[in-house]
ZALUMTOR-886556 format. One record per residue: residue number from 1; chain; x, y, z of N, C-alpha, C in turn. Coordinates in steps of 0.1 Angstrom, whole numbers, plus 5000, padded with zeros to 4 digits. Layout:
<gulum><nr>NUM</nr><kette>A</kette><n_c1>X</n_c1><n_c2>Y</n_c2><n_c3>Z</n_c3><ca_c1>X</ca_c1><ca_c2>Y</ca_c2><ca_c3>Z</ca_c3><c_c1>X</c_c1><c_c2>Y</c_c2><c_c3>Z</c_c3></gulum>
...
//
This chain:
<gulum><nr>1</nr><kette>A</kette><n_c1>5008</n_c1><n_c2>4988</n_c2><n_c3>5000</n_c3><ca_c1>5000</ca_c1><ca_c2>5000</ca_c2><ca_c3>5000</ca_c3><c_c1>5009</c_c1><c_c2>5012</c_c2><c_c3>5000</c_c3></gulum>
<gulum><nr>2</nr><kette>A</kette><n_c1>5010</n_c1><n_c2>5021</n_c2><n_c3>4989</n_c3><ca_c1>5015</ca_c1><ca_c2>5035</ca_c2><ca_c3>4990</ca_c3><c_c1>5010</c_c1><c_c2>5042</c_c2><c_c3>5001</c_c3></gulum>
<gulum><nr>3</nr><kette>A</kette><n_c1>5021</n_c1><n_c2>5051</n_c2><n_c3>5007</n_c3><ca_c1>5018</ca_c1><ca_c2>5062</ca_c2><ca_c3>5018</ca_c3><c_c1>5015</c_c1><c_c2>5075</c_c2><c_c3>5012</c_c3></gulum>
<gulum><nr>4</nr><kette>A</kette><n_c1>5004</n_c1><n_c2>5078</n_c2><n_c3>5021</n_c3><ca_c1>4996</ca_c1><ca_c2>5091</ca_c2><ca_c3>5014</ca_c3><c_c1>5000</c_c1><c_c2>5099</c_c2><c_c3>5028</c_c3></gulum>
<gulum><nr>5</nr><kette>A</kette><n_c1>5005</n_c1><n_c2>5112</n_c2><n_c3>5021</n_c3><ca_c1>5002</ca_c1><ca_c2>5125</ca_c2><ca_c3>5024</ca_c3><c_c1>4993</c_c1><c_c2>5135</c_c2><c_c3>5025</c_c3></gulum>
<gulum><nr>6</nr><kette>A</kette><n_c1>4992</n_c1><n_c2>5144</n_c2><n_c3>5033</n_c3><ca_c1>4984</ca_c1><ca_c2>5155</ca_c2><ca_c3>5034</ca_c3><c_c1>4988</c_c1><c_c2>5164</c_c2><c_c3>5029</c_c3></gulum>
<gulum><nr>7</nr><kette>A</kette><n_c1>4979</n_c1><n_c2>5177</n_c2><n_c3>5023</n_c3><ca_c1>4985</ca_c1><ca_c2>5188</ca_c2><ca_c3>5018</ca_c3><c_c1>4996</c_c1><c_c2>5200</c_c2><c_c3>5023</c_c3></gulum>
<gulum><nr>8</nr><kette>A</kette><n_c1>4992</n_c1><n_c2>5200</n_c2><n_c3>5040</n_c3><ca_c1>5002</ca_c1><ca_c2>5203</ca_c2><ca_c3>5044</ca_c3><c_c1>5016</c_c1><c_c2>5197</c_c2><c_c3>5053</c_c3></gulum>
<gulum><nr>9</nr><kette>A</kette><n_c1>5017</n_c1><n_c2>5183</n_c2><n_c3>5050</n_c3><ca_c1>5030</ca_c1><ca_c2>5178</ca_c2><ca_c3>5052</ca_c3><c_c1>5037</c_c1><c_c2>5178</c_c2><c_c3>5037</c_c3></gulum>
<gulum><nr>10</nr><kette>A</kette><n_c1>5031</n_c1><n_c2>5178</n_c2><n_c3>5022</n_c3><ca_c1>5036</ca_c1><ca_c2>5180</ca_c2><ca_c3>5007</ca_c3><c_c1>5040</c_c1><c_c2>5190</c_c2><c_c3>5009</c_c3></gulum>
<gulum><nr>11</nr><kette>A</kette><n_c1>5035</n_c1><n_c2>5201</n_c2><n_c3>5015</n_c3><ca_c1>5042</ca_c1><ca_c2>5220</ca_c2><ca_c3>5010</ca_c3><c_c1>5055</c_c1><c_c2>5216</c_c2><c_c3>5023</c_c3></gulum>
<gulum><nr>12</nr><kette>A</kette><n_c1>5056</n_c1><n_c2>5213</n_c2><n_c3>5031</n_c3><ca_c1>5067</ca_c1><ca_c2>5214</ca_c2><ca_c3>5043</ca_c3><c_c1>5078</c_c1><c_c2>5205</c_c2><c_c3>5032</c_c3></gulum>
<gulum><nr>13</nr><kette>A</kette><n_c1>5076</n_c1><n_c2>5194</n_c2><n_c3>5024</n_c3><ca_c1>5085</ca_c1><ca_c2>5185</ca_c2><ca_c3>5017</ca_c3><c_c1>5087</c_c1><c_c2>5194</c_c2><c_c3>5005</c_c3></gulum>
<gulum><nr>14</nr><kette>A</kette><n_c1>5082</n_c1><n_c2>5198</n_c2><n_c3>5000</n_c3><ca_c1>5090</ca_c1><ca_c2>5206</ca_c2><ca_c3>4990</ca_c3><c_c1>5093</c_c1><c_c2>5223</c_c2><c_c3>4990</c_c3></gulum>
<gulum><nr>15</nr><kette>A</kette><n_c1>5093</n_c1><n_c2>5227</n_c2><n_c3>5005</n_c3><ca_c1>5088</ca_c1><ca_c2>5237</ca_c2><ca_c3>5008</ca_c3><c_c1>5080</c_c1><c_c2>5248</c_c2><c_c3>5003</c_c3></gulum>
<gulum><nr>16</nr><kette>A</kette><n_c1>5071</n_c1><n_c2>5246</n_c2><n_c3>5000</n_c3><ca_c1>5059</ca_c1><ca_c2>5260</ca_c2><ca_c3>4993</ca_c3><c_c1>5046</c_c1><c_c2>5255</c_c2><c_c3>5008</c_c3></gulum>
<gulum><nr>17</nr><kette>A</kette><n_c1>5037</n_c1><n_c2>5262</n_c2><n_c3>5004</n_c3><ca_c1>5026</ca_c1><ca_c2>5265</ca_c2><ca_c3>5016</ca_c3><c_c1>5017</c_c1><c_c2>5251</c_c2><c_c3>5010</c_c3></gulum>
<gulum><nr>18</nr><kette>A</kette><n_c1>5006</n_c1><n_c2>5248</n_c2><n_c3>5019</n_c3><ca_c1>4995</ca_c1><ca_c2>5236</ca_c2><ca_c3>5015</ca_c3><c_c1>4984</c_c1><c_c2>5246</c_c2><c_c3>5004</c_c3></gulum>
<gulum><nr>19</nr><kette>A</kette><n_c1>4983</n_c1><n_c2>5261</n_c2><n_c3>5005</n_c3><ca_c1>4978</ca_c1><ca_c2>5260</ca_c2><ca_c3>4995</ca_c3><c_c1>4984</c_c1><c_c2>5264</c_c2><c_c3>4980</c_c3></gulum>
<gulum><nr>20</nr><kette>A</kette><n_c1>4998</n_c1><n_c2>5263</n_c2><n_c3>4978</n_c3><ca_c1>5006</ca_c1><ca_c2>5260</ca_c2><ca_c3>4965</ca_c3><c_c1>5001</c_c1><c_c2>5250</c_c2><c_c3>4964</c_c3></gulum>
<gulum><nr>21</nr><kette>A</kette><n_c1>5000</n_c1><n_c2>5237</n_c2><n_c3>4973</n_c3><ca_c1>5002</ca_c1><ca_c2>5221</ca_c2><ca_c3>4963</ca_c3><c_c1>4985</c_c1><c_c2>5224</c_c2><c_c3>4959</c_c3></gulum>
<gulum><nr>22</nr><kette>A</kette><n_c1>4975</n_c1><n_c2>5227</n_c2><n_c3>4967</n_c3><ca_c1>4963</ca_c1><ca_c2>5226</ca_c2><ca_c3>4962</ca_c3><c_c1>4962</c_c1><c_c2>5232</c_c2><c_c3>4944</c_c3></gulum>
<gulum><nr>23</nr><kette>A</kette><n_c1>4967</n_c1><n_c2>5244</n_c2><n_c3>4944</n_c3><ca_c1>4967</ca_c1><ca_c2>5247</ca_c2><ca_c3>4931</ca_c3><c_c1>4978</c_c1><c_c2>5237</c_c2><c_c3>4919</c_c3></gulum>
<gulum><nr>24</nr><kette>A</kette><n_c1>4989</n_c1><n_c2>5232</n_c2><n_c3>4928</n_c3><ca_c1>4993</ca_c1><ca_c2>5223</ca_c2><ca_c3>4920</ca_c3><c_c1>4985</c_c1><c_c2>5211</c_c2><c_c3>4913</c_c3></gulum>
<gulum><nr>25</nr><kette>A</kette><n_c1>4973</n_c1><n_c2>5210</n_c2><n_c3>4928</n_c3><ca_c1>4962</ca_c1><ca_c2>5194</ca_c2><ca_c3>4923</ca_c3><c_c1>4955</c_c1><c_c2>5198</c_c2><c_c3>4912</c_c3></gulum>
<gulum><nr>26</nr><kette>A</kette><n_c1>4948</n_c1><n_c2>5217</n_c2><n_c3>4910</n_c3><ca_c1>4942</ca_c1><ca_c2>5221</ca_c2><ca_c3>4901</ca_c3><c_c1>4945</c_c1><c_c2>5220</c_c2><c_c3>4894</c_c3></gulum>
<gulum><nr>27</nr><kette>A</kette><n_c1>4958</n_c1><n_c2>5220</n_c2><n_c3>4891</n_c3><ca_c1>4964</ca_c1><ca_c2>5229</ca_c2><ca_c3>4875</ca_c3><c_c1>4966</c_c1><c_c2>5215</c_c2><c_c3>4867</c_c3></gulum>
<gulum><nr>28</nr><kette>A</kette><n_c1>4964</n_c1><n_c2>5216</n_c2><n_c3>4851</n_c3><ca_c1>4961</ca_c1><ca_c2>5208</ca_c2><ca_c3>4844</ca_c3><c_c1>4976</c_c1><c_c2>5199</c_c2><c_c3>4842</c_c3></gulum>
<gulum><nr>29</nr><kette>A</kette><n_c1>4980</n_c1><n_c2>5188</n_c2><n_c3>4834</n_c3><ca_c1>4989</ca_c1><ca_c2>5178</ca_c2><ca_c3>4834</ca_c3><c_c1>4998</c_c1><c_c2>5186</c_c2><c_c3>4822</c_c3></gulum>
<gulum><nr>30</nr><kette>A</kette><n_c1>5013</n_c1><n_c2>5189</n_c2><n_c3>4823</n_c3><ca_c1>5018</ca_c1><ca_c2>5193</ca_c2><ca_c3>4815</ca_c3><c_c1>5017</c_c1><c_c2>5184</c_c2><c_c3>4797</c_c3></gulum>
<gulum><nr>31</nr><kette>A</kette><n_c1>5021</n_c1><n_c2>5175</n_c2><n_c3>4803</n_c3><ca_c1>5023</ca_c1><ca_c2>5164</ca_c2><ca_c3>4793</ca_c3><c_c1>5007</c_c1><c_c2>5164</c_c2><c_c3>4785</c_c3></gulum>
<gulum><nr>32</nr><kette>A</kette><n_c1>4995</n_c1><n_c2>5160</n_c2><n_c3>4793</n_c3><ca_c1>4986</ca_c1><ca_c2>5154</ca_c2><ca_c3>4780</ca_c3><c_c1>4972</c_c1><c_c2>5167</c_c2><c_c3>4784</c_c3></gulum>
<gulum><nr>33</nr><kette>A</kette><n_c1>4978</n_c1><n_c2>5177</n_c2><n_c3>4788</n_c3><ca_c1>4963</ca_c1><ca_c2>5189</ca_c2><ca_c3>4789</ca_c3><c_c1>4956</c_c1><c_c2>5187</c_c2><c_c3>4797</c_c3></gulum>
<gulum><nr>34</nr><kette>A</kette><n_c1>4954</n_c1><n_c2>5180</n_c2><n_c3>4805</n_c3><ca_c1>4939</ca_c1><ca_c2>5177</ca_c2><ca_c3>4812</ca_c3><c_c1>4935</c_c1><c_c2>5165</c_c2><c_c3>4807</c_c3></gulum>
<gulum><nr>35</nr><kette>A</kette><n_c1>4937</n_c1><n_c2>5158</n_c2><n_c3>4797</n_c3><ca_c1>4934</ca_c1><ca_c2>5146</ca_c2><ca_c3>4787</ca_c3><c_c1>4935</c_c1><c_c2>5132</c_c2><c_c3>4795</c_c3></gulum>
<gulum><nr>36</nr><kette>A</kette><n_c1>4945</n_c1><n_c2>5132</n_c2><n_c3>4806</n_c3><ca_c1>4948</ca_c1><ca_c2>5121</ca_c2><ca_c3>4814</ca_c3><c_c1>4958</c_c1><c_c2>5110</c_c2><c_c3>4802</c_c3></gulum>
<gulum><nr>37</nr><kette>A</kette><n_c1>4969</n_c1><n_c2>5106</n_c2><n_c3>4807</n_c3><ca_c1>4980</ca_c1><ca_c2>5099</ca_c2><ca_c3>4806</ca_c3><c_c1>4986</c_c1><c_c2>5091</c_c2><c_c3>4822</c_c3></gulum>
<gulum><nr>38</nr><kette>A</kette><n_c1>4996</n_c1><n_c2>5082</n_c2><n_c3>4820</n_c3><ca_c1>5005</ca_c1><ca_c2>5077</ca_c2><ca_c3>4827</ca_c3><c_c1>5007</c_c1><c_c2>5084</c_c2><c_c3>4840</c_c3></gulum>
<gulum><nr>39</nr><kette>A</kette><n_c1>5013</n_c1><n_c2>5097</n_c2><n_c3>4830</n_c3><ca_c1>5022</ca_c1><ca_c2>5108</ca_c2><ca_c3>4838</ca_c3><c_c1>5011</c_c1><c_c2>5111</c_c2><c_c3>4852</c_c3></gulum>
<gulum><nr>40</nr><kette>A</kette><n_c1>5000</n_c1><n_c2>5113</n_c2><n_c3>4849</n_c3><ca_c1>4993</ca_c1><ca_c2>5120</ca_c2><ca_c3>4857</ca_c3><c_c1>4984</c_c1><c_c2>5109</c_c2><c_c3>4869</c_c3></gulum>
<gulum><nr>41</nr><kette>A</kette><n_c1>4986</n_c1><n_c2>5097</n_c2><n_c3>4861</n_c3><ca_c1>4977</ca_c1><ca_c2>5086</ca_c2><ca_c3>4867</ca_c3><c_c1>4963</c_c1><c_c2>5086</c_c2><c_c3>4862</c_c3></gulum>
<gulum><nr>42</nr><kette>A</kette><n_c1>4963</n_c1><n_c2>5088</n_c2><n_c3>4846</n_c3><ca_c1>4945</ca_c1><ca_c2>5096</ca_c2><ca_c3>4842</ca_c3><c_c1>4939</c_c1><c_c2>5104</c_c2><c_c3>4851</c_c3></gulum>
<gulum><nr>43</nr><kette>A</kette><n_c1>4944</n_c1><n_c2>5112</n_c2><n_c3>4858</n_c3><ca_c1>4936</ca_c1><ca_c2>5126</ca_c2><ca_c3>4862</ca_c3><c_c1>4939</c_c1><c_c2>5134</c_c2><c_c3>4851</c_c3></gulum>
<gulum><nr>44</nr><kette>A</kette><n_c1>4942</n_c1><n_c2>5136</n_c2><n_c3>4846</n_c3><ca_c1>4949</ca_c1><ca_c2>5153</ca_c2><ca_c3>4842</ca_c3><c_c1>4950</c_c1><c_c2>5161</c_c2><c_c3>4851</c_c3></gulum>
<gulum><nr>45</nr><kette>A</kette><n_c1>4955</n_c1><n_c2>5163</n_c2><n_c3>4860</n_c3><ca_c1>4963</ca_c1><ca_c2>5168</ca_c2><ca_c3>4869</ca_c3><c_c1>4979</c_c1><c_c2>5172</c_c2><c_c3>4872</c_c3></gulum>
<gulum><nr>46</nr><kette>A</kette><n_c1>4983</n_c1><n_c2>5181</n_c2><n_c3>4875</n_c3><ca_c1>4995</ca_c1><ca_c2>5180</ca_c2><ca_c3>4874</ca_c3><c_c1>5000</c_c1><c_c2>5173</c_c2><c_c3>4888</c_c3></gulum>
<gulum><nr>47</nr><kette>A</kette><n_c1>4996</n_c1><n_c2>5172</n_c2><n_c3>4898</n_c3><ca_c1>5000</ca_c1><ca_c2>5164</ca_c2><ca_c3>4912</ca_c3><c_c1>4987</c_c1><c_c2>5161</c_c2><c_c3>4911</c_c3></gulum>
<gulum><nr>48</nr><kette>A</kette><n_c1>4987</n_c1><n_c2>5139</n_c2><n_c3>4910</n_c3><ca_c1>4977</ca_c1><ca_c2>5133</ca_c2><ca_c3>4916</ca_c3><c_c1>4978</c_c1><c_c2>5132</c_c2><c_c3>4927</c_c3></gulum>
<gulum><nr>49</nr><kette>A</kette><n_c1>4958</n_c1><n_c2>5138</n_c2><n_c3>4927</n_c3><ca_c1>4956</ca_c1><ca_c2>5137</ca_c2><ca_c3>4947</ca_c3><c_c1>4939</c_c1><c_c2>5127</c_c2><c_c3>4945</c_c3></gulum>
<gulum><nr>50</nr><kette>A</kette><n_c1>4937</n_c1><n_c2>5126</n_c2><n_c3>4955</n_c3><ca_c1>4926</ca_c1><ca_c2>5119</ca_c2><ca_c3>4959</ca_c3><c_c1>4917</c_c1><c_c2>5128</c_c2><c_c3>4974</c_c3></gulum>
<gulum><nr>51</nr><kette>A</kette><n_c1>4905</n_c1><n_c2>5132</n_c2><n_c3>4975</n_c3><ca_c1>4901</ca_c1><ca_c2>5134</ca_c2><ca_c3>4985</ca_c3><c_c1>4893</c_c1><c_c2>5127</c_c2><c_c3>4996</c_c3></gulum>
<gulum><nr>52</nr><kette>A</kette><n_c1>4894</n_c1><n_c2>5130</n_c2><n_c3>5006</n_c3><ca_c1>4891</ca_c1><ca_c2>5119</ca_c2><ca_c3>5015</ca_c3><c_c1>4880</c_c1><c_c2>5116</c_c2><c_c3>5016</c_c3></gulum>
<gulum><nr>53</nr><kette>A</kette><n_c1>4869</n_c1><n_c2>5124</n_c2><n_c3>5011</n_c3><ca_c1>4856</ca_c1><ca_c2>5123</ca_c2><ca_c3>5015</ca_c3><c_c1>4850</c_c1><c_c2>5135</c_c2><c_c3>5004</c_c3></gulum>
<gulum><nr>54</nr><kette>A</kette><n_c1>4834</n_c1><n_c2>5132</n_c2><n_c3>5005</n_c3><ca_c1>4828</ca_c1><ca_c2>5143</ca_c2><ca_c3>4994</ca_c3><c_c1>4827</c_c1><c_c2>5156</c_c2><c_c3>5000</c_c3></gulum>
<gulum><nr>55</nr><kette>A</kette><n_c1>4828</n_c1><n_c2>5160</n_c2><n_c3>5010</n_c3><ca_c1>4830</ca_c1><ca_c2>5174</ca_c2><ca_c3>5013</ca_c3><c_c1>4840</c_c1><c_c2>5182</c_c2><c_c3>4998</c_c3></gulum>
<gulum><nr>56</nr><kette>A</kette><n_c1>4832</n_c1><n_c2>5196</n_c2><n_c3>4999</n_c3><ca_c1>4842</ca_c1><ca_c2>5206</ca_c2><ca_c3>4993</ca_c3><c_c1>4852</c_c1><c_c2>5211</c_c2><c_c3>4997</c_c3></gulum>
<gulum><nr>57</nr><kette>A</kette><n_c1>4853</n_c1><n_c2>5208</n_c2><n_c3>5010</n_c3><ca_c1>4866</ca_c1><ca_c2>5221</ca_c2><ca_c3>5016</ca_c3><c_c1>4872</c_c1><c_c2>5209</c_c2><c_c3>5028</c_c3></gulum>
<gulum><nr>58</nr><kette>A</kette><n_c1>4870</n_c1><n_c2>5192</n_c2><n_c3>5019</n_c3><ca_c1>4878</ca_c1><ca_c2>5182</ca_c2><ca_c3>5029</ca_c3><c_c1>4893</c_c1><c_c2>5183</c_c2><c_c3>5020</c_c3></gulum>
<gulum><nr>59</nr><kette>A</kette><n_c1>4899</n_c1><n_c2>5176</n_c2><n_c3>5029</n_c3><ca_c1>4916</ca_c1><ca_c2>5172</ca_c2><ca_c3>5025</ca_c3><c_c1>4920</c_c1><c_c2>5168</c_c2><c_c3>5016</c_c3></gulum>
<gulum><nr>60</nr><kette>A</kette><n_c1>4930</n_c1><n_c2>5167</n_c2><n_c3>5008</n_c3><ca_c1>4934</ca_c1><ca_c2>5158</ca_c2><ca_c3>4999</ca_c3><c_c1>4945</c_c1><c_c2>5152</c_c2><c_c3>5000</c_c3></gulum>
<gulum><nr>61</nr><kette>A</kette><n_c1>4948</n_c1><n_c2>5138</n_c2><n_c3>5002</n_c3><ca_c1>4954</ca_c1><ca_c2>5130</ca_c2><ca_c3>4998</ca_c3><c_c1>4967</c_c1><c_c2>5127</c_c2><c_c3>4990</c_c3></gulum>
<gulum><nr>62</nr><kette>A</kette><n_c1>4980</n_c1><n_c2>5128</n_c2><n_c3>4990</n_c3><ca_c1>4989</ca_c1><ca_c2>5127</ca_c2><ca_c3>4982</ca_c3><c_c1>5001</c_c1><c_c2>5115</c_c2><c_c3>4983</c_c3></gulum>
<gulum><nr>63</nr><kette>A</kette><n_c1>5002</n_c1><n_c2>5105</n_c2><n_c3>4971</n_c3><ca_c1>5009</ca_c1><ca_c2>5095</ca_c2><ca_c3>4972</ca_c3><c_c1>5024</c_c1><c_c2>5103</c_c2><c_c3>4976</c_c3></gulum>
<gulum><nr>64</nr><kette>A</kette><n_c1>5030</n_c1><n_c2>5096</n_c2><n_c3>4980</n_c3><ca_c1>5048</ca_c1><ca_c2>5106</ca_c2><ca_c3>4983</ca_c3><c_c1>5053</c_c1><c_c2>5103</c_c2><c_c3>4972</c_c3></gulum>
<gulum><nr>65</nr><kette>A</kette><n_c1>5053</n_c1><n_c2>5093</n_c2><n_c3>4964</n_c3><ca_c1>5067</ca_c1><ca_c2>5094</ca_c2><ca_c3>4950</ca_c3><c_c1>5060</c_c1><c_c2>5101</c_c2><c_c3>4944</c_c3></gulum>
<gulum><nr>66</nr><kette>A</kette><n_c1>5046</n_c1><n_c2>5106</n_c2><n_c3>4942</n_c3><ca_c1>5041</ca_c1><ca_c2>5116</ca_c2><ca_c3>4933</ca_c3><c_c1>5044</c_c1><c_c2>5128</c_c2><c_c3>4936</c_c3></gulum>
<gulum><nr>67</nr><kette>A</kette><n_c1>5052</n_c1><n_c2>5132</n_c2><n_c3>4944</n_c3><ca_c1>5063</ca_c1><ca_c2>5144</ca_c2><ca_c3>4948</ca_c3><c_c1>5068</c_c1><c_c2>5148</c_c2><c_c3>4940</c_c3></gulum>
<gulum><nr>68</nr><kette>A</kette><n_c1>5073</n_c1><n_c2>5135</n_c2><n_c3>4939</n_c3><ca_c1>5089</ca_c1><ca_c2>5138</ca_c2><ca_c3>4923</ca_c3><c_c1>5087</c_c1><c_c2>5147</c_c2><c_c3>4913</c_c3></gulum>
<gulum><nr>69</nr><kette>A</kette><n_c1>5069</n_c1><n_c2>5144</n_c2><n_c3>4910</n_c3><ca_c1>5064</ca_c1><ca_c2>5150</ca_c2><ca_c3>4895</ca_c3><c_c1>5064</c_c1><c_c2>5166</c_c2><c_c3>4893</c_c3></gulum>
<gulum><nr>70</nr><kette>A</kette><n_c1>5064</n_c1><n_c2>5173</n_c2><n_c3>4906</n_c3><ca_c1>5066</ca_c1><ca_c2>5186</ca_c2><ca_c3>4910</ca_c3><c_c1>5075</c_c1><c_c2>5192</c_c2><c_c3>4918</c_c3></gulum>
<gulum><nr>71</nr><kette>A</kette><n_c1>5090</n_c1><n_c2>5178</n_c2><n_c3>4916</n_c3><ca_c1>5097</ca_c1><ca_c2>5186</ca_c2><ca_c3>4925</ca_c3><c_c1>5108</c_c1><c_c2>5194</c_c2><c_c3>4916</c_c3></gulum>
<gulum><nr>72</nr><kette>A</kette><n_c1>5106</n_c1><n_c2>5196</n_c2><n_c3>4905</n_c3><ca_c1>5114</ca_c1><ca_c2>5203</ca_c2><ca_c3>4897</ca_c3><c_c1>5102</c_c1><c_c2>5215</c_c2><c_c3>4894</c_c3></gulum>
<gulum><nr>73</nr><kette>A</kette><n_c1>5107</n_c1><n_c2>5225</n_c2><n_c3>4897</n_c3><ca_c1>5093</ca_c1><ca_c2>5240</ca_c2><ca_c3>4892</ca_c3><c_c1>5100</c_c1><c_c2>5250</c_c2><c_c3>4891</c_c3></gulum>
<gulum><nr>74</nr><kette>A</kette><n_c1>5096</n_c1><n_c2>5257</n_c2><n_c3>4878</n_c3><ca_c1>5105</ca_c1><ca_c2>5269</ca_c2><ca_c3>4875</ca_c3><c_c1>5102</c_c1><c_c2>5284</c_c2><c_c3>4885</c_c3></gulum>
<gulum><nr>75</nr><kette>A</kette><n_c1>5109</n_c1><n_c2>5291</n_c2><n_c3>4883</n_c3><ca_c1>5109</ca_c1><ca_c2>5300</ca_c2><ca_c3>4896</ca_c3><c_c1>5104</c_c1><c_c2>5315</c_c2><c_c3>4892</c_c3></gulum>
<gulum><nr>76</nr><kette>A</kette><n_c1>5093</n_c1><n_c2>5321</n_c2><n_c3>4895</n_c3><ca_c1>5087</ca_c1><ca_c2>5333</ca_c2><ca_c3>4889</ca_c3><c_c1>5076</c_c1><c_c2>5331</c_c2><c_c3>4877</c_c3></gulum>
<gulum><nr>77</nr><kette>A</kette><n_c1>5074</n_c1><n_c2>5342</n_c2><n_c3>4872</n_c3><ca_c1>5065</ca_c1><ca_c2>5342</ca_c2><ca_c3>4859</ca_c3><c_c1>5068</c_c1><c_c2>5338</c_c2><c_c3>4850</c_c3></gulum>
<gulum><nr>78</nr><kette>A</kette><n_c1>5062</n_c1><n_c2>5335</n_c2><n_c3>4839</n_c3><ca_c1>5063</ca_c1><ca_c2>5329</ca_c2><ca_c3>4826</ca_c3><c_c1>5072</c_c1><c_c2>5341</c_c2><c_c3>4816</c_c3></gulum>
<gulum><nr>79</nr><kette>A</kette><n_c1>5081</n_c1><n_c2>5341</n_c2><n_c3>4806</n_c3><ca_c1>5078</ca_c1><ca_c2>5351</ca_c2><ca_c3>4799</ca_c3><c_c1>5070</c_c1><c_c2>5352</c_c2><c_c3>4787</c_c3></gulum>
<gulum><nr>80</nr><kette>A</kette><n_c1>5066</n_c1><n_c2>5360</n_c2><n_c3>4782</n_c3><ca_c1>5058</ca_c1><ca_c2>5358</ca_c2><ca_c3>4771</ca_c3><c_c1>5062</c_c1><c_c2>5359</c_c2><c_c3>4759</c_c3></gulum>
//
């Protein structure tokens, strides 16, 4: 059984806050758009999470090697 994380023991591991990784769970899968692949585990997600329960404002869930997928992140804004 993989070990699951919470959102804020993920931001203390890669140091950003619990709600960076949340918008991390939002933001779409670089690789296939939102479309779901491998990469993402068919979410289209860019960090697969899972929530614990159907509440809107419950926890989410994060496997630990699915860390890796976001532990490289560029630093500032995009340029255009």
């Amino acid at each position: 059984m993989p070990i699951e994380i919470n959102t804020k023991e993920a931001g203390r591991r890669l140091g950003i806050s619990p709600q960076r990784v949340i918008q991390l769970i939002a933001e779409h899968c670089p690789q296939c758009q939102g479309a779901g692949c491998e990469r993402c585990r068919h979410t289209g997600r860019r960090l697969p999470a899972r929530k614990t329960c159907c509440g809107e404002k419950s926890p989410y869930k994060i496997r630990v090697e699915d860390l890796a997928l976001v532990q490289e992140r560029k630093v500032g804004r995009p340029k255009k």
